[in-house]
N, C-alpha and C positions, 0 to 999 in steps of 0.2 A: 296365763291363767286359764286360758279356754283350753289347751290339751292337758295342763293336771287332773282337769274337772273330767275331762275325756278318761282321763287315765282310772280315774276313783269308779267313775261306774262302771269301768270294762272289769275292773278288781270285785267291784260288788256284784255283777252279774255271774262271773266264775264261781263266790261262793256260792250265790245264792240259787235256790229253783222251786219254780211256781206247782212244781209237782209233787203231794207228798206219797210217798209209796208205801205201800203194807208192809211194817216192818216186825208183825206179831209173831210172824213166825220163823226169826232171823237167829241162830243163837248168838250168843257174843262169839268175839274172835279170843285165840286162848293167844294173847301177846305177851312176846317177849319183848326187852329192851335192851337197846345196843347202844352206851353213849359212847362218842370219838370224840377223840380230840382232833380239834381243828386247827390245822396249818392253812395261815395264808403266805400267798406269794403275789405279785403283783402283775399281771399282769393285764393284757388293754380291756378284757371284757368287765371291767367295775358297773355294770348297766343289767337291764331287767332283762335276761335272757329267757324267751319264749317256750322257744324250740328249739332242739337238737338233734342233729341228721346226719349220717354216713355220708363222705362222699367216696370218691375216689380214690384211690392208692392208700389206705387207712387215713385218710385227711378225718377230719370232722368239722362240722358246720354248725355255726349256732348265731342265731338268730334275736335280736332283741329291739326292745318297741321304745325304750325311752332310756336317757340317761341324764349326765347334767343338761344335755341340749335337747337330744332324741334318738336317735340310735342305729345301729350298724349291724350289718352281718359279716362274722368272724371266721376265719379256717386257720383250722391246730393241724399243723404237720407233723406233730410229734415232738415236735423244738421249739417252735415260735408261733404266734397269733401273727394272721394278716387279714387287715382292715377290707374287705371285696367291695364296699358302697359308697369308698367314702370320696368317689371320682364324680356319684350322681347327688351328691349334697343330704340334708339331716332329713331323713323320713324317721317314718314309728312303723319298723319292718317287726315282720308276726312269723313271716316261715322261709326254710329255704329248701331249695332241692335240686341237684346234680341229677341231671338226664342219663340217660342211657347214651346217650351221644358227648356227652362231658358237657353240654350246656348247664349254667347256672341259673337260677332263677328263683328272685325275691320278692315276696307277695308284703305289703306296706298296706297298713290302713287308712292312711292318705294320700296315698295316691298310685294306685293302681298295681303293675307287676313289673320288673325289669328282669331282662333277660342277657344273659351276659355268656359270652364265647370264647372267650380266653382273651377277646383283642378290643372288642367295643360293646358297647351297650344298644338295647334293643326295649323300648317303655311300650307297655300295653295299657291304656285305657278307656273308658267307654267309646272316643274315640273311633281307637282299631274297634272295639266290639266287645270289649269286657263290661259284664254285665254291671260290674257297679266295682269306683274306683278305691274303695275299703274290701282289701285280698286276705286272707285271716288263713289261708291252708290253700296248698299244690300239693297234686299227688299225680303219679304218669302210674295209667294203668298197663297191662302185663302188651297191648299193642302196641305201645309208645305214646299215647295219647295223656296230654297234660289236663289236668281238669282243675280248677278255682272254686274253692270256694269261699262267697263273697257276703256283703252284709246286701247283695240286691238278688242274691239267688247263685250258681250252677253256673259256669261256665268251661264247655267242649272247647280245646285246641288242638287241631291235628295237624299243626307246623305251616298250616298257610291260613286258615278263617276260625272261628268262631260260631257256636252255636251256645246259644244259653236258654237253660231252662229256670223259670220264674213261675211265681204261682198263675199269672196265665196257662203255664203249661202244666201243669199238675202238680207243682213244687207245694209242698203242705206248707214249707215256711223257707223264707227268703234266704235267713243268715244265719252260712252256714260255717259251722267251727272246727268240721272234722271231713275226711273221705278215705273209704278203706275199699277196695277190692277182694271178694273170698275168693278161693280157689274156683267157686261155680262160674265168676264172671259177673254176679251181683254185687253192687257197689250200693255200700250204706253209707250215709251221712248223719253225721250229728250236728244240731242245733240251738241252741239257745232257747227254740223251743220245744217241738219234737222230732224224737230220731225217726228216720225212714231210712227201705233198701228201693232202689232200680233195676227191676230185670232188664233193662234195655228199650221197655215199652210203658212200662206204670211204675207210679212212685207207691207205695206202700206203707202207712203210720205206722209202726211196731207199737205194740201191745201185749202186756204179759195176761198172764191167765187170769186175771179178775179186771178186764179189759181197761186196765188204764195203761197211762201211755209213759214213754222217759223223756226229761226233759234235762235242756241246759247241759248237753252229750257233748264233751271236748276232747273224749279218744277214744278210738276204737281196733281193736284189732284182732285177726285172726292166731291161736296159736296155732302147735304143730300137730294137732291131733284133729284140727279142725273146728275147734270150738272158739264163739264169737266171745270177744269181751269187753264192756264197756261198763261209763260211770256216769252217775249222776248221783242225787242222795243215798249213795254205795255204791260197792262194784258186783256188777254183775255178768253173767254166764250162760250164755245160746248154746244148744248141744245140737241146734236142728228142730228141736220139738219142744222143746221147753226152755221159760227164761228163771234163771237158778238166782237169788239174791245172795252172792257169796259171804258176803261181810258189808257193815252199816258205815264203815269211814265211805268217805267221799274222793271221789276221783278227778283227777283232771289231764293224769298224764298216766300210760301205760306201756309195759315192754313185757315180752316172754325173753329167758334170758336162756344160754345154751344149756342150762339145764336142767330148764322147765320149770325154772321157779317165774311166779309172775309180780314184775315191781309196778309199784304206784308211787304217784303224788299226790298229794290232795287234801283237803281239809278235814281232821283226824273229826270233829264232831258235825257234821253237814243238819241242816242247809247254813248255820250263818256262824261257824265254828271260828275261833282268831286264830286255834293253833295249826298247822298244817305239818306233815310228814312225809319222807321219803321210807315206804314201806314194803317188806319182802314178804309173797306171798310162798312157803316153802312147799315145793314141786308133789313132795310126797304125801302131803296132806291137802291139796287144794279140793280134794273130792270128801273129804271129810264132814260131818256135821259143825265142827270147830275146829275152823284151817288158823295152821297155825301162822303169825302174822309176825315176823320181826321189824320194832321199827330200829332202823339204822339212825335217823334224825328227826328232832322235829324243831319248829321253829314258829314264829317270824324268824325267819320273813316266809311270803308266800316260797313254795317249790313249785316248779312248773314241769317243761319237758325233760324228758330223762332219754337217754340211750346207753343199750350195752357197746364198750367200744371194742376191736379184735380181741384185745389182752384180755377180754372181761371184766374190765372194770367199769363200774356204772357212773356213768356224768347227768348229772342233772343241774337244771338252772333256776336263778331265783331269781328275786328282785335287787340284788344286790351284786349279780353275776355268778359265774358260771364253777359250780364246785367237782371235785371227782375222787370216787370212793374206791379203794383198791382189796375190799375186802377185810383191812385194818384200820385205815387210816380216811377220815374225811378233809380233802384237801380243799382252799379255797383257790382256786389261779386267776 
C-alpha cells in the first residue's frame, strides 16, 4: 500500500505545477490529428516504462518504476527483450544509461544506483557518497563524468569518489528530475521545483522576461541549431536571449528527431489535464506564430519517455509499457 501511495503522488506531481506562466500571449497550436491503430504483441515490458535510452550496437534501453511487483530495466536488441536487473531483486528503477566505456547503470528510487559491467554488479548509496538514495536521472557529460540526479540534490562521479552538490552548496532545490549539457559546457537541470543552469561555479534560477521562474522541468534538451528546449505548463524555447512559450500543452518528455521535427509527451491540457499525448512538432513550422502540432496519440494512460531509434521510428512509454510507432502504425510490444 505504501509504494502505490508513492506511485499516485510521483503521477500527481508530473501533472501538476505550482507555477502559473503568462499564457496571454500564446496563440493556439493549429493541430492536426493522427488516429492508429494499435497492435499489440506481448512481450516482458507490460510495466510503467519511464525512460528510454540508446544503447550500444542499436540495443535500446528502457526503464520502468512499477509493475505487478515493481520493476526492471529492459534491452531490445532488435529480436528479444532482456531482463538487465532482475539478478539485484524488485526496485522502482526511473532511468538508464550505457557509458561511454559500455558500463550500465540504473538510478531506482529506492535505493540508490547500480552499476553493471557486463559480468557483475557495483550498488551506490549514500553509503559510497550518493547524495540521497532516491536516483530519478544519470547523465555522463561530454568528459566521461556520470552525474545524478537525486531527490537529496546533484551528485559528481568521476569513476573513483563523489562530490555532491545540495542547497548547502548553492543548489536552489534538492530534487532533481532532469540534467542536459549544452554544447558551451553549461549543464541545466530541471526540478520539481525550479529549473537552473551551472557554469562550473554558480547555479543560476532561470527566468523568463517578466521574471518568473519554470517549474516541475522533466526534460530538457538541446536541438541542432542550438536552441534550449524544455517543459512545464507548455513547451518552451531558449535561443540564447530569449525564453519563447511555443505551445500551451504540457511536457514531460522530449526529442529532436533526424529531421528537425520536435516530439513530445505530456499532458495535452496542463497543469491537471487526464488526457496526455504523444505529439509532433513539424520541423518547418516550429518558428512560426502557430506551429503546427500533429498528435499521433492520445490517451490514458500517462506517455512518458520517447526516443528516436536508428530506423526512425519513435518509441515511447506509458504506464502500461513500452509502444513503437513506425510512422503508420502505433504498435504495443
Amino acid at each position: 500500500m505504501r509504494y502505490i501511495l508513492v506511485y499516485v503522488l510521483f503521477l500527481r506531481l508530473v501533472c501538476h505545477t505550482s507555477c502559473e506562466q503568462n499564457q496571454t500571449n500564446v496563440p493556439k497550436d493549429n493541430i492536426k490529428y493522427e488516429t492508429k491503430d494499435i497492435v499489440t504483441s506481448h512481450g516482458p515490458t507490460q510495466q510503467m516504462v519511464r525512460n528510454i535510452k540508446k544503447g550500444r550496437n542499436c540495443t535500446i534501453l528502457m526503464a520502468g518504476s512499477n509493475s505487478t511487483s515493481f520493476g526492471d530495466v529492459f534491452r531490445y536488441d532488435g529480436k528479444s527483450f532482456n531482463n538487465l536487473t532482475s539478478k539485484v531483486g524488485s526496485h522502482r528503477f526511473w532511468d538508464v544509461l550505457e557509458d561511454r566505456r559500455g558500463n550500465l547503470w540504473f538510478a531506482s528510487i529506492d535505493s540508490g544506483v547500480y552499476q553493471y559491467n557486463g559480468k557483475s554488479f557495483q550498488h551506490f548509496t549514500t553509503r559510497e557518497g550518493l547524495a540521497n538514495n532516491g536516483a530519478f536521472s544519470i547523465y555522463e557529460d561530454r568528459a566521461g563524468i556520470i552525474w545524478f540526479g537525486t531527490g537529496g540534490g546533484v551528485s559528481r562521479y568521476d569513476g573513483k569518489s563523489f562530490r555532491n552538490f545540495t542547497i548547502k552548496e548553492g543548489l536552489p532545490r534538492n530534487n532533481i528530475t532532469t540534467i542536459m549539457e549544452d554544447k558551451t559546457g553549461k549543464l541545466w537541470f530541471g526540478t520539481r521545483g525550479e529549473a537552473f543552469i551551472y557554469d562550473g561555479k554558480t547555479f543560476t534560477t532561470l527566468t523568463n522576461k517578466d521574471g518568473k521562474g519554470f517549474n516541475n522541468v522533466w526534460s530538457i534538451i538541446e536541438d541542432r541549431k542550438g536552441n534550449i528546449w524544455f517543459g512545464d505548463n507548455g513547451l518552451w524555447r531558449y535561443d540564447g536571449r530569449t525564453f519563447i512559450k511555443v505551445s500551451q500543452r504540457g511536457v514531460y518528455a522530449i526529442i529532436e528527431d533526424k529531421k528537425g521535427n520536435i516530439w513530445t509527451t505530456g499532458v495535452v491540457n496542463p497543469p491537471i489535464g487526464k488526457i496526455w499525448a504523444l505529439s509532433r512538432y513539424d520541423a518547418k513550422s516550429l518558428y512560426n506564430k502557430k506551429p503546427t502540432v500533429t498528435e499521433i496519440m492520445s490517451g490514458p494512460p500517462a506517455f512518458l519517455g520517447i526516443l528516436e531509434a536508428n530506423d526512425g521510428s519513435i518509441w515511447f512509454g506509458a504506464e502500461g509499457g513500452v509502444y513503437r510507432y513506425d510512422g503508420k502504425t502505433v504498435k504495443r510490444l
